[in-house]
BAMAR-644628 format. One record per residue: x, y, z of N, C-alpha, C, O in turn; residue in three letters. Coordinates in Angstrom, 3 decimals, always signed. Layout:
[[X; Y; Z]; [X; Y; Z]; [X; Y; Z]; [X; Y; Z]; "ALA"]
...
! end
This chain:
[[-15.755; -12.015; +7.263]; [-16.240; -10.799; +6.629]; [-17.117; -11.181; +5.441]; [-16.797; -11.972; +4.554]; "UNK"]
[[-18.194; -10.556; +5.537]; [-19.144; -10.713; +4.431]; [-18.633; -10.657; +2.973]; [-18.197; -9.530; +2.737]; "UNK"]
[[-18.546; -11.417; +2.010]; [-17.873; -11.267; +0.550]; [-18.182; -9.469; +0.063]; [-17.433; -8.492; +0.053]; "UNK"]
[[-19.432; -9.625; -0.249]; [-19.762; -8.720; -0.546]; [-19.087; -6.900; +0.652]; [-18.891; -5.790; +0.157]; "UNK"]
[[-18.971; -7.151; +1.669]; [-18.674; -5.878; +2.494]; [-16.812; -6.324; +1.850]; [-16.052; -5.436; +1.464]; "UNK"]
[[-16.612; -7.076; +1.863]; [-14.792; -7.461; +1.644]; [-14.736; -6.449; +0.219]; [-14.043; -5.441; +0.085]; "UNK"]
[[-15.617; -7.006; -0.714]; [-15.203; -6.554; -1.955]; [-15.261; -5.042; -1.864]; [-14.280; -4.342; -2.119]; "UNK"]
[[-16.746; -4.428; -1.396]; [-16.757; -2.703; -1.366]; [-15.716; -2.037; -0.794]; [-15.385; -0.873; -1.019]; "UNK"]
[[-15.041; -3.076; +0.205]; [-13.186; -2.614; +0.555]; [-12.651; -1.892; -0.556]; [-12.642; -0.778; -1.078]; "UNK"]
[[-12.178; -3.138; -0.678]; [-11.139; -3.105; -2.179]; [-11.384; -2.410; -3.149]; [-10.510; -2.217; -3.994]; "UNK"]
[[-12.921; -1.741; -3.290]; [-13.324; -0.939; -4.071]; [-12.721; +0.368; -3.790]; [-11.790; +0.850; -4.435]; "UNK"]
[[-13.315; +0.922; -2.774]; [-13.122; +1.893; -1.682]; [-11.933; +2.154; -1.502]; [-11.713; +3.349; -1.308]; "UNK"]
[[-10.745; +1.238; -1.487]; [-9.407; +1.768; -1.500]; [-8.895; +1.844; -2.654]; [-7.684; +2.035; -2.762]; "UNK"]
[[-9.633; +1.723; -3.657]; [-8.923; +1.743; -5.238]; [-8.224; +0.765; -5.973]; [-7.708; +1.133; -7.028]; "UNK"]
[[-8.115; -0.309; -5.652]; [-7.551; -1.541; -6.220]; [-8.238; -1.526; -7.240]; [-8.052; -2.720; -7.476]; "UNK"]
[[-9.036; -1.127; -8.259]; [-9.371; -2.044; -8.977]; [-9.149; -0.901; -10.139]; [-8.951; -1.107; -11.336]; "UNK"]
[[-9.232; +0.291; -9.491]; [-8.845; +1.683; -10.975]; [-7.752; +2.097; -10.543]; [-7.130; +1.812; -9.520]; "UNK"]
[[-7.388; +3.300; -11.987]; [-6.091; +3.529; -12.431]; [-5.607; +4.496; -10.696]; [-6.401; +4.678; -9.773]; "UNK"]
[[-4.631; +4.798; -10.710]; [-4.710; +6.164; -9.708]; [-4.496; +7.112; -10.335]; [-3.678; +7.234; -11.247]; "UNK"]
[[-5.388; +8.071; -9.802]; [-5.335; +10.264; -10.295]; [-4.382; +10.639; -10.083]; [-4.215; +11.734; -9.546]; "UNK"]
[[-3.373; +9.807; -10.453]; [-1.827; +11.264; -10.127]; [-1.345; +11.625; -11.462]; [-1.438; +10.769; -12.341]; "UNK"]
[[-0.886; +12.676; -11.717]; [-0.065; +13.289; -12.659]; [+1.625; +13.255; -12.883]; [+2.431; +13.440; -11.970]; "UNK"]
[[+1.912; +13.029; -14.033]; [+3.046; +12.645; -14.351]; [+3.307; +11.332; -14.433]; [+4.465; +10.959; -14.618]; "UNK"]
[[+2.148; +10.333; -14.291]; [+2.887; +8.837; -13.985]; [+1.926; +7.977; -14.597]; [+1.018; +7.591; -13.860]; "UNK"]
[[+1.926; +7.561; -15.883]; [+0.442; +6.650; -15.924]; [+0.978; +4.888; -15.823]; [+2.074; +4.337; -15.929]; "UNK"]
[[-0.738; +4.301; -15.508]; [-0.656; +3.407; -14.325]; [-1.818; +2.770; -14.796]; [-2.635; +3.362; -15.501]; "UNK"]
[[-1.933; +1.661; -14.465]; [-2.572; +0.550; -14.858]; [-3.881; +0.279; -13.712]; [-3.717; +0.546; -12.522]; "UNK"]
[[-5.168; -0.276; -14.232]; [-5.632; -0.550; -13.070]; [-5.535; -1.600; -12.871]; [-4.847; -2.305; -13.609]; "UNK"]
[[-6.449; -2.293; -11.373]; [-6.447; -3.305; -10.925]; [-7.144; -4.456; -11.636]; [-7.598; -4.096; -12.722]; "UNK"]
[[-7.378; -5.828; -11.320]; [-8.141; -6.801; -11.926]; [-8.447; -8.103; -10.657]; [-7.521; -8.698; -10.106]; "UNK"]
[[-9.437; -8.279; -10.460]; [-9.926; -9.196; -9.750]; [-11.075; -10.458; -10.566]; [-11.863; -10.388; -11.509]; "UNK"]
[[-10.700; -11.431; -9.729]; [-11.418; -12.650; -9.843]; [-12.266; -12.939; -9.095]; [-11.844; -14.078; -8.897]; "UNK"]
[[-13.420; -12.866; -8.287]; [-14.023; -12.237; -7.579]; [-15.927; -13.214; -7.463]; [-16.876; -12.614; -6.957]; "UNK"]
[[-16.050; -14.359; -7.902]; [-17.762; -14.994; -8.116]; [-16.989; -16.381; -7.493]; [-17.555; -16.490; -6.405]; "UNK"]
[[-16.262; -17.211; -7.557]; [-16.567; -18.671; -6.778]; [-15.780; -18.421; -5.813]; [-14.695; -17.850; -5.921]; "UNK"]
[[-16.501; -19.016; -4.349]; [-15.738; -18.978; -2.924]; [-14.261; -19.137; -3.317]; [-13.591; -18.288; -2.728]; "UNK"]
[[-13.512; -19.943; -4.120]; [-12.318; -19.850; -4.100]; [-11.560; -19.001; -4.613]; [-10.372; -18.946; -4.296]; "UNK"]
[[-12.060; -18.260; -5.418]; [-11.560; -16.940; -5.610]; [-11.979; -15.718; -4.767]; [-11.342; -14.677; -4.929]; "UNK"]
[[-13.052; -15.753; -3.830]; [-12.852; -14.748; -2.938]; [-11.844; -15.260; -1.881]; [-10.981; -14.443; -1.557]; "UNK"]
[[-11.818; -16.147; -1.450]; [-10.860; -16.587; -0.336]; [-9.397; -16.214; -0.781]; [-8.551; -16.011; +0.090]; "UNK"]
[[-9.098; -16.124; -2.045]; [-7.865; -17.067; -2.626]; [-6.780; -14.831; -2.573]; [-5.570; -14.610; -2.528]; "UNK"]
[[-7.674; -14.041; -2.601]; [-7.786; -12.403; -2.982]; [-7.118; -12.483; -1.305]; [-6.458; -11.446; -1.239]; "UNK"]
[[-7.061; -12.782; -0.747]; [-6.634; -12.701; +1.227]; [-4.986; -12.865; +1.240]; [-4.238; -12.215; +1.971]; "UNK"]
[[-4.585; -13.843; +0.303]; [-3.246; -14.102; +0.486]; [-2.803; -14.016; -1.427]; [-2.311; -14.977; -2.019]; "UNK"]
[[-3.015; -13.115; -1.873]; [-2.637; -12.354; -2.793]; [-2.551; -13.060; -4.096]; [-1.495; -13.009; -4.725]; "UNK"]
[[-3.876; -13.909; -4.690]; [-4.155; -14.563; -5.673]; [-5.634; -14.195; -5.891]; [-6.575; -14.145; -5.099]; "UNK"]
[[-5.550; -13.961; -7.168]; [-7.283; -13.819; -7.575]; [-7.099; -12.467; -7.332]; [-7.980; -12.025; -6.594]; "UNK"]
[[-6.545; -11.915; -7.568]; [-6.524; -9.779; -7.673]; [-4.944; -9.245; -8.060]; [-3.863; -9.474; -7.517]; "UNK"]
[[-5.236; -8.602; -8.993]; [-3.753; -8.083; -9.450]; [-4.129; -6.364; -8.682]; [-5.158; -5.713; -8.502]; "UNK"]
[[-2.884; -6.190; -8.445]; [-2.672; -4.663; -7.815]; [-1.139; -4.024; -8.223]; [-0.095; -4.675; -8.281]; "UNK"]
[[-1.280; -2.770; -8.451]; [-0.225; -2.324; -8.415]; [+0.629; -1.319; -7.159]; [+0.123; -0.932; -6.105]; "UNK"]
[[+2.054; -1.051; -7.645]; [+2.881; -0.434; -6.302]; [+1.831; +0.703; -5.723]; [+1.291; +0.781; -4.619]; "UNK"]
[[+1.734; +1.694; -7.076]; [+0.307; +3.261; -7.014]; [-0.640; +2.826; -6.083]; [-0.785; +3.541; -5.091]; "UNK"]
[[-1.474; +1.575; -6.201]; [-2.764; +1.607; -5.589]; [-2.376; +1.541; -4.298]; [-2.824; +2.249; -3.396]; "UNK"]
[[-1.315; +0.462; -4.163]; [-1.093; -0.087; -2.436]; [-0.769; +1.492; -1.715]; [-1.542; +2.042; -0.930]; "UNK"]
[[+0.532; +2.054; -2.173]; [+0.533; +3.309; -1.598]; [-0.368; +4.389; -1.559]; [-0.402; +5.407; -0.869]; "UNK"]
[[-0.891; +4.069; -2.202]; [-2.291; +5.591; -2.072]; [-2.806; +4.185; -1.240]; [-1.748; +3.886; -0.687]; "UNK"]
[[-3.493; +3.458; -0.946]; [-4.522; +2.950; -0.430]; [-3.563; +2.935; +1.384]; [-3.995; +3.474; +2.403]; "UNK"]
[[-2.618; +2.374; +1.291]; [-1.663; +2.859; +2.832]; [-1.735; +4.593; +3.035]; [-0.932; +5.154; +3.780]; "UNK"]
[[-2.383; +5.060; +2.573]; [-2.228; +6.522; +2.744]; [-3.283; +6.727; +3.610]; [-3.168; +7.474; +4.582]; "UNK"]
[[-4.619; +5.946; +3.266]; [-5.511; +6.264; +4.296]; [-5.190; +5.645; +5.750]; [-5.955; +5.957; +6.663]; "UNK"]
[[-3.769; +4.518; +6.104]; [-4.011; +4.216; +7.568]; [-3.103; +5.294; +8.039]; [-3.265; +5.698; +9.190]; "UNK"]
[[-2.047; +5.882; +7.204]; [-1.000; +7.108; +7.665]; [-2.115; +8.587; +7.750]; [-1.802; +9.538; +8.466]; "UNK"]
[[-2.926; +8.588; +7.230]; [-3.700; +9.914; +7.701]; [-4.954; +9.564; +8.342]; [-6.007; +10.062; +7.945]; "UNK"]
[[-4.913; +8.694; +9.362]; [-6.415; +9.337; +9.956]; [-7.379; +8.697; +9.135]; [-8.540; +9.095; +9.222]; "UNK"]
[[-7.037; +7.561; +8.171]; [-8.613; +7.496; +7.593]; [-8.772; +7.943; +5.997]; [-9.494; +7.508; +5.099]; "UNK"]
[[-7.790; +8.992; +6.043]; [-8.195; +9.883; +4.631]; [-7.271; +9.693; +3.731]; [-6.184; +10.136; +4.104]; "UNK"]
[[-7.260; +9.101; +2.449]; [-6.881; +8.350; +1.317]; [-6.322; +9.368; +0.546]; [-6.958; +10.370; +0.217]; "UNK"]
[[-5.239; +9.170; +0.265]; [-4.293; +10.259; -0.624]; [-4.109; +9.978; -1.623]; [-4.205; +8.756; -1.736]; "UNK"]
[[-3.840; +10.528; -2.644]; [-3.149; +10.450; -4.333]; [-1.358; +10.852; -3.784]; [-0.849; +11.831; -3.238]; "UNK"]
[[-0.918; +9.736; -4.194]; [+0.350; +10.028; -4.240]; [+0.713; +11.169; -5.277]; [+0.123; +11.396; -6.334]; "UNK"]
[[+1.654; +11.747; -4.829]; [+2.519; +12.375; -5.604]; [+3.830; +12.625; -6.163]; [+4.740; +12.540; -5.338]; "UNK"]
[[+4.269; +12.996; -7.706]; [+6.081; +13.445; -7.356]; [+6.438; +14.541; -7.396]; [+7.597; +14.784; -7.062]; "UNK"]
[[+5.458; +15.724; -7.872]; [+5.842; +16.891; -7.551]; [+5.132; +17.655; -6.927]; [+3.942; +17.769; -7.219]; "UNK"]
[[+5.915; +18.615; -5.546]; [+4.758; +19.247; -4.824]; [+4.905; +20.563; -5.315]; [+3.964; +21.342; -5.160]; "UNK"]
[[+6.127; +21.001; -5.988]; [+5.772; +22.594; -6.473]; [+6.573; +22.713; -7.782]; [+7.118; +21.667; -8.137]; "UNK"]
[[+6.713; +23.583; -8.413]; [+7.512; +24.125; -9.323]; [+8.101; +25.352; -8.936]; [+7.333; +26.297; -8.756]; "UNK"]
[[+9.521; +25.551; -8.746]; [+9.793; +27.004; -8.483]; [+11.342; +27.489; -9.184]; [+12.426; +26.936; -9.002]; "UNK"]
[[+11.132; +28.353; -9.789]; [+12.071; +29.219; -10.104]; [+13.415; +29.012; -10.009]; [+13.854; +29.592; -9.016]; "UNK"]
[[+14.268; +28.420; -10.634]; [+15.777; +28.350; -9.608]; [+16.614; +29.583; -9.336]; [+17.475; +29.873; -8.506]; "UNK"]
[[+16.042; +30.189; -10.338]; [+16.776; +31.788; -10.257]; [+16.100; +32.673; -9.536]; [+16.833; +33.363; -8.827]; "UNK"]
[[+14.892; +32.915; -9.456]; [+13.970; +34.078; -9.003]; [+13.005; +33.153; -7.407]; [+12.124; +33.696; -6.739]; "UNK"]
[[+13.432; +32.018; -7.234]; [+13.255; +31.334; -6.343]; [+11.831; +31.540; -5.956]; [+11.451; +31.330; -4.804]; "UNK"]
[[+10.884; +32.029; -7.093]; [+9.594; +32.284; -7.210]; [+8.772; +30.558; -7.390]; [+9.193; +29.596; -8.032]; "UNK"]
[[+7.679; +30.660; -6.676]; [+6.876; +29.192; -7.167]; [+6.097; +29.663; -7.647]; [+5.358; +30.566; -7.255]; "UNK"]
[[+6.155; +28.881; -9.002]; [+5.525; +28.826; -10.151]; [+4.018; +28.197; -10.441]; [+3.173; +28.517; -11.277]; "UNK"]
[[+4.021; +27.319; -9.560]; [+3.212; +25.919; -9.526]; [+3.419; +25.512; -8.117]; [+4.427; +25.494; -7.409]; "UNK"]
[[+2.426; +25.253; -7.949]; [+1.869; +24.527; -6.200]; [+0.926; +23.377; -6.489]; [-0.276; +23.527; -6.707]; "UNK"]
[[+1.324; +22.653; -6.480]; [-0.449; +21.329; -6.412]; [-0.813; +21.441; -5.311]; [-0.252; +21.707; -4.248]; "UNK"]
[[-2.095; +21.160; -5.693]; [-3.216; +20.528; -4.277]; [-2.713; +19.307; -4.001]; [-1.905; +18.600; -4.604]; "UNK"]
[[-3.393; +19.151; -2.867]; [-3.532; +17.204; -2.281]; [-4.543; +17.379; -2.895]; [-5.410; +18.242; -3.033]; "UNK"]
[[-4.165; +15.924; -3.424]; [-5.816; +15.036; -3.860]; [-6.118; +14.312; -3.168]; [-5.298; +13.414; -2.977]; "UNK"]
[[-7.357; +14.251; -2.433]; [-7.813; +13.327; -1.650]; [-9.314; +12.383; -2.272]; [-10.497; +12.689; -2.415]; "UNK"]
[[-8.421; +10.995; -2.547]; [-9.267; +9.822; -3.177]; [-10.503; +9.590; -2.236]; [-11.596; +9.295; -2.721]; "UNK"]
[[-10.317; +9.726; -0.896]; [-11.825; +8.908; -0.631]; [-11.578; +9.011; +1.113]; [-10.581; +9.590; +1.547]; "UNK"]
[[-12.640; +8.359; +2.075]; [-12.382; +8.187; +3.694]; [-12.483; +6.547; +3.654]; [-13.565; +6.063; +3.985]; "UNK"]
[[-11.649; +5.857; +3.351]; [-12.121; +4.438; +3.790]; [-12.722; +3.741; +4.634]; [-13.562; +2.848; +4.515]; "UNK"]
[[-11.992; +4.443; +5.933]; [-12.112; +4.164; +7.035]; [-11.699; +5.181; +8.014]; [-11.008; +6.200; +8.007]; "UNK"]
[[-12.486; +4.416; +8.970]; [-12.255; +5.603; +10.258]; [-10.997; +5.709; +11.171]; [-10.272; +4.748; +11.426]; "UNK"]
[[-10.805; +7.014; +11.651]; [-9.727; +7.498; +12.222]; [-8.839; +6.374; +13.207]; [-7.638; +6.112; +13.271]; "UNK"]
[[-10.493; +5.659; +14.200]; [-9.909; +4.942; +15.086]; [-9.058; +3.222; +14.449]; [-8.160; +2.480; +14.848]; "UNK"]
[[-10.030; +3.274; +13.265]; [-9.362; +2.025; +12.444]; [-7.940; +2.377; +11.976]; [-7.096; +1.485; +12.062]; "UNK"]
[[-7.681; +3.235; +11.628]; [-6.039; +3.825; +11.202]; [-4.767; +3.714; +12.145]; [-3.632; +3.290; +11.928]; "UNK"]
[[-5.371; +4.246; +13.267]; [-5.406; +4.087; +14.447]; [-4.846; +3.014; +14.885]; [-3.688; +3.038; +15.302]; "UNK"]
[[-5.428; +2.139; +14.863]; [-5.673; +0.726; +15.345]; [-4.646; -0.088; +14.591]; [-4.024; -0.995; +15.145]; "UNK"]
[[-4.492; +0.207; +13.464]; [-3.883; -0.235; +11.565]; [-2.252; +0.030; +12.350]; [-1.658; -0.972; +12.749]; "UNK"]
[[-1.795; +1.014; +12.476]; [-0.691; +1.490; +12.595]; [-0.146; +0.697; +14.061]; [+0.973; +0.197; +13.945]; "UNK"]
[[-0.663; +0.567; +15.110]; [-0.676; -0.004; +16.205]; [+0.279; -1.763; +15.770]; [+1.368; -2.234; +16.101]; "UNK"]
[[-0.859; -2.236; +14.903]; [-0.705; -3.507; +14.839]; [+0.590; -3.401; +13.675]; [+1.236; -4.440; +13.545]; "UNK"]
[[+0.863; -2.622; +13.118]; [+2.250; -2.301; +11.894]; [+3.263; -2.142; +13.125]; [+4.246; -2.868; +13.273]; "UNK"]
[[+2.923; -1.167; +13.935]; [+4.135; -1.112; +14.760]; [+4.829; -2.717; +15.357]; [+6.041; -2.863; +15.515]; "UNK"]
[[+3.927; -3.695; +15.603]; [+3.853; -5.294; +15.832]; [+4.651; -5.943; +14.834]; [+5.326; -6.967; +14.937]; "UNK"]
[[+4.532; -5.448; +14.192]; [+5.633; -6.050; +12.581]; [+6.899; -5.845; +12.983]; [+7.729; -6.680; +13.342]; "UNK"]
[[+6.966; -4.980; +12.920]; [+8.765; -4.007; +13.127]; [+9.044; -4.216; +14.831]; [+10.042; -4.836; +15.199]; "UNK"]
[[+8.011; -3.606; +15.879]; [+8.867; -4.485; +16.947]; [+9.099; -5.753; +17.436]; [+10.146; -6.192; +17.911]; "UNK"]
[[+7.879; -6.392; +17.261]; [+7.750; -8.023; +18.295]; [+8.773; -8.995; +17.453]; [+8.982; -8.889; +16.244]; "UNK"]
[[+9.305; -9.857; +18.236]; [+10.288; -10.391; +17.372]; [+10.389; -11.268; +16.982]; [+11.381; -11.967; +16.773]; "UNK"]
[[+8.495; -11.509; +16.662]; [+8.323; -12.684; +15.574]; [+7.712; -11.834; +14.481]; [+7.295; -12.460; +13.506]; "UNK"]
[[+7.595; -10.592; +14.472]; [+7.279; -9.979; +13.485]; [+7.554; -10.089; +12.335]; [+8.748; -9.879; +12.547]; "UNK"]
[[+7.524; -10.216; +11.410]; [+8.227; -10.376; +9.924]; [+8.826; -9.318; +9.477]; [+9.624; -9.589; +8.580]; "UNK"]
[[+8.754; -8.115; +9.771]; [+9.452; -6.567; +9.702]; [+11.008; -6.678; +11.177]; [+12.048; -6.045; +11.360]; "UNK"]
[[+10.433; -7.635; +11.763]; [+11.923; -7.012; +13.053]; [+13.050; -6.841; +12.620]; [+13.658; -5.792; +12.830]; "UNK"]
[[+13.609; -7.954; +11.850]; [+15.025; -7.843; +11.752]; [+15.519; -7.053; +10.723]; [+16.560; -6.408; +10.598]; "UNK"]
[[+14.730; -7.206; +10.142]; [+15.162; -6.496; +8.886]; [+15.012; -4.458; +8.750]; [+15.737; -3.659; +8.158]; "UNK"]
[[+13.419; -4.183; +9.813]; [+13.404; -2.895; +9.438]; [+13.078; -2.111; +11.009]; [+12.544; -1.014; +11.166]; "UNK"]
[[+13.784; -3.427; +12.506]; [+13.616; -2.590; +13.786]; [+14.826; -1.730; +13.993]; [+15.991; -2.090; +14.162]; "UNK"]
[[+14.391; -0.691; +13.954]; [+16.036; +0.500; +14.222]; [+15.709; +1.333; +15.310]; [+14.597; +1.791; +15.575]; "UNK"]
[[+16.911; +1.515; +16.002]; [+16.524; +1.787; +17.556]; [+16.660; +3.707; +17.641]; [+16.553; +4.294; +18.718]; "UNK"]
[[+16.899; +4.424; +16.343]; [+16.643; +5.322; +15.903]; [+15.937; +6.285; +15.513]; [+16.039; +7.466; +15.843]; "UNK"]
[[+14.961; +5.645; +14.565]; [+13.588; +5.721; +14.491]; [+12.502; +4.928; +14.152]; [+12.629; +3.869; +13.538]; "UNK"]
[[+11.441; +5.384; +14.518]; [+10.148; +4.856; +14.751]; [+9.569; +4.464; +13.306]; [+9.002; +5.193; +12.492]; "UNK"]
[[+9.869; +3.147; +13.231]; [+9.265; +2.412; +12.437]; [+8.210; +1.849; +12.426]; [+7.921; +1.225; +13.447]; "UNK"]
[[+7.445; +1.850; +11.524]; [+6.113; +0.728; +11.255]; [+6.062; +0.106; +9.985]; [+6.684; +0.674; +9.087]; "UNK"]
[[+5.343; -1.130; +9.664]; [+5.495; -1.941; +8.615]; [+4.409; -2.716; +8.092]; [+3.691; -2.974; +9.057]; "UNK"]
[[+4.045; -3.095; +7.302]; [+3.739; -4.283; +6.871]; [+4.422; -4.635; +5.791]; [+4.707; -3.892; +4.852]; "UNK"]
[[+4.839; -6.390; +5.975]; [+5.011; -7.091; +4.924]; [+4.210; -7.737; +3.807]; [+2.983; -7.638; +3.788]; "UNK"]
[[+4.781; -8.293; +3.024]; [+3.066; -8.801; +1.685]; [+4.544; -10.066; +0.884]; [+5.754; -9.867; +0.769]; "UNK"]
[[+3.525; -11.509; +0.422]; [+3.838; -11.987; -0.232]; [+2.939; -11.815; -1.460]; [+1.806; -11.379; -1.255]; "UNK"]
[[+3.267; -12.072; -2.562]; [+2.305; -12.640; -3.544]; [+2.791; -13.380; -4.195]; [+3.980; -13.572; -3.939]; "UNK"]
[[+2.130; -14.257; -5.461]; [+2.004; -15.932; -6.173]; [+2.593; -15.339; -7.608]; [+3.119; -14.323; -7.151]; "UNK"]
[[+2.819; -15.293; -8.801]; [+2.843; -14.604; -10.088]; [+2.172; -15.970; -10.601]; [+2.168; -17.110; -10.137]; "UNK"]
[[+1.521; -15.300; -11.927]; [+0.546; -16.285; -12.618]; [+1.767; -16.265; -13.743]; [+2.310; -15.261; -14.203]; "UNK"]
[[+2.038; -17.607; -14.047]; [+2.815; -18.069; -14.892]; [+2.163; -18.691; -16.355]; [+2.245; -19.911; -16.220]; "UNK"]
[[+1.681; -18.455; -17.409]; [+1.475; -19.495; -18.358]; [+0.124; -19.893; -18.087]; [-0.419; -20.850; -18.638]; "UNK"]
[[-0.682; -18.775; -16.801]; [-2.041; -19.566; -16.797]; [-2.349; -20.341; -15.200]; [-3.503; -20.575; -14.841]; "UNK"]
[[-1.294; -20.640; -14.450]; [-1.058; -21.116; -13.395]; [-0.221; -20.504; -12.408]; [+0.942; -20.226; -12.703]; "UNK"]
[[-0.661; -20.273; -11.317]; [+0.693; -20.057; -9.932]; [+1.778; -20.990; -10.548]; [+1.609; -22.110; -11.030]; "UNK"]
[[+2.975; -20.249; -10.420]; [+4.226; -20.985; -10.399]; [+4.771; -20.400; -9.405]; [+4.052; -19.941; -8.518]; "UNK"]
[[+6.585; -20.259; -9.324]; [+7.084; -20.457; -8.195]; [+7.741; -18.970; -8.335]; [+8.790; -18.824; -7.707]; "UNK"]
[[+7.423; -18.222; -8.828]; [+7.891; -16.592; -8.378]; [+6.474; -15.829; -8.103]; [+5.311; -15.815; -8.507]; "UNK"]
[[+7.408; -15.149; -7.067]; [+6.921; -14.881; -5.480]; [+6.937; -13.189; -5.334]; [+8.102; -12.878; -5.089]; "UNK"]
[[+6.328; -12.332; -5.376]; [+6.540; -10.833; -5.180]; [+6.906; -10.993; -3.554]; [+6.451; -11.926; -2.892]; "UNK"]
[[+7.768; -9.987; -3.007]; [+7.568; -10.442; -1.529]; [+7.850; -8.416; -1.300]; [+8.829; -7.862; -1.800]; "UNK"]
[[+6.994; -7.806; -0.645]; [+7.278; -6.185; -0.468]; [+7.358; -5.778; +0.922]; [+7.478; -6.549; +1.874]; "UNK"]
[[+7.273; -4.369; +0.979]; [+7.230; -4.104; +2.839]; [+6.504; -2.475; +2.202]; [+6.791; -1.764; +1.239]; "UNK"]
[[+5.711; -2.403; +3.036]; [+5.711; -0.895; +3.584]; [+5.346; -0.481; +4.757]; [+4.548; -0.801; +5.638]; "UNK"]
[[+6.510; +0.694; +4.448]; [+7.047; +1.185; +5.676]; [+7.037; +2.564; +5.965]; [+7.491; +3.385; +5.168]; "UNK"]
[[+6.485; +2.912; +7.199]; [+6.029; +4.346; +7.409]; [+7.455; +4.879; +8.418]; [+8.331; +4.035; +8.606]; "UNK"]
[[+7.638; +6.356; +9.067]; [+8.318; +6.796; +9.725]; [+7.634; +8.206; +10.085]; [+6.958; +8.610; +9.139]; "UNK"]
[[+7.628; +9.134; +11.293]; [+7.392; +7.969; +12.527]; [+6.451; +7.406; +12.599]; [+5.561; +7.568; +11.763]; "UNK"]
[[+6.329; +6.509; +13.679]; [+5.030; +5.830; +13.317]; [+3.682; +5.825; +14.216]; [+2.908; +4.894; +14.438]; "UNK"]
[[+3.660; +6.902; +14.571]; [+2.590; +7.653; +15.092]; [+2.053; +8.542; +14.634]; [+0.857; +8.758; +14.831]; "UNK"]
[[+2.821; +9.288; +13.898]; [+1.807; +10.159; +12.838]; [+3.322; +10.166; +11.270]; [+4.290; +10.924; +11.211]; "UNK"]
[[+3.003; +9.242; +10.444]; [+3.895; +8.965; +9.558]; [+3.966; +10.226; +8.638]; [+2.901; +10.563; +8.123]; "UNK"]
[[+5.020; +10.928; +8.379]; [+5.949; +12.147; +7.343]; [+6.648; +11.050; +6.692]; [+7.510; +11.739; +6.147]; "UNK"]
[[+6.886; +10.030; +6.388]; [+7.842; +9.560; +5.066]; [+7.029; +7.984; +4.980]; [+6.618; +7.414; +5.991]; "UNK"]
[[+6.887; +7.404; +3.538]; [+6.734; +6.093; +3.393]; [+7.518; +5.557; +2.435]; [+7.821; +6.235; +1.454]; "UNK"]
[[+7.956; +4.265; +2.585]; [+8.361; +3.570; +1.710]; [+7.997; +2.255; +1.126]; [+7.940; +1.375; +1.985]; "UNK"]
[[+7.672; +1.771; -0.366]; [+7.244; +1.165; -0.472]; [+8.004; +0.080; -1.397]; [+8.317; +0.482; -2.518]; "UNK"]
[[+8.281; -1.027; -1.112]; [+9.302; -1.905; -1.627]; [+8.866; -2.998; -1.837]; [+8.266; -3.605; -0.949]; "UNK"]
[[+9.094; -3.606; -3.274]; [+8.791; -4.886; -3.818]; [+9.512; -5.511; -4.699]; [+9.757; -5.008; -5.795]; "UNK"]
[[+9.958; -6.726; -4.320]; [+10.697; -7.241; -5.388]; [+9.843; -9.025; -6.054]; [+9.099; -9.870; -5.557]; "UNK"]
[[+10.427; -8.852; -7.188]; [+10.492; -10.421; -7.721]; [+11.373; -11.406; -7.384]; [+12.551; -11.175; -7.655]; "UNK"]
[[+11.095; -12.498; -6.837]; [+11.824; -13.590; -6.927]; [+11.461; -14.776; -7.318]; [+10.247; -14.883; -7.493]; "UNK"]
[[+12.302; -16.025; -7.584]; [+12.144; -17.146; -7.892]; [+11.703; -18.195; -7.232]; [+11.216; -19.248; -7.642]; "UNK"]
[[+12.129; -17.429; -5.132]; [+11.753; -18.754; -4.376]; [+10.873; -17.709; -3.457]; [+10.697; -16.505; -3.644]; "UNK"]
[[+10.357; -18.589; -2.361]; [+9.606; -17.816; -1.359]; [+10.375; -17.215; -0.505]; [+11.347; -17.943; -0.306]; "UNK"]
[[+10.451; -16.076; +0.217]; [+11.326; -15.595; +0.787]; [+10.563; -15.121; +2.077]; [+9.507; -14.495; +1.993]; "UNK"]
[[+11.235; -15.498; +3.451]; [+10.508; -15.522; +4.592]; [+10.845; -14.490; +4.845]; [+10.456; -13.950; +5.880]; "UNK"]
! end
């Protein structure tokens, strides 16, 4: 992929600014981004800081078709007594990244995570219940100036996974690499 078409990605899905949601403020992104080894190095999660906000709004465009969501935590305000709504938000919709059939396509190969059973999602998130999809993510933490040896390792995870109503998005810190 052309550097330059890679980077208008990452643009395009919001990695690099704050996200538009309300109630939650949020940091933007930061990339390293001018010698080949820092564009290469942005692929397996060095040379670009991101946060939980961006990844999930930016997974929002392969769960809709293409079309990039602002997460949210509240969808209404209503009354507890008069069971009147008070307040309704809009969806905010950040941007079209990509096209329907790429989402499409996105979710296909997530479903590959969670079923095939070299997937890195099988064991942990195949349930014969419901329809799971996944991707996993490692990343490096910059220590003192240098990669050291803690490791972000996350998943997200849609349900169902043909046209996803719930996501989850999970990341933790650790000390060692975790397969």
């Amino acid at each position: 992929l052309n550097p330059k078409v890679y980077l208008e990605y990452i643009k395009k899905f919001g990695f690099l600014n704050k996200v538009d949601m309300d109630y939650v403020d949020n940091e933007e992104g930061g990339i390293q981004f001018e010698k080949a080894i820092e564009i290469l190095n942005t692929g397996f999660g060095q040379g670009v800081s991101v946060t939980a906000l961006q990844m999930a709004q930016a997974y929002t465009a392969i769960f809709n078709d293409g079309e990039m969501v602002v997460p949210y935590v509240v969808d209404r305000i209503v009354d507890s007594e008069t069971k009147e709504v008070i307040k309704q938000y809009e969806k905010k919709v950040a941007g079209n990244p990509i096209k329907k059939e790429t989402s499409e396509y996105m979710r296909k190969l997530m479903r590959r995570v969670v079923e095939d059973e070299i997937g890195t999602a099988h064991y942990r998130y195949d349930m014969t219940d419901v329809d799971v999809i996944a991707k996993t993510g490692t990343g490096q933490i910059i220590e003192n100036g240098v990669y050291g040896n803690t490791y972000t390792s996350s998943v997200m995870a849609a349900a169902p996974g043909d046209d996803p109503k719930v996501t989850i998005y999970y990341c933790f810190e650790s000390k060692e690499y975790l397969n």
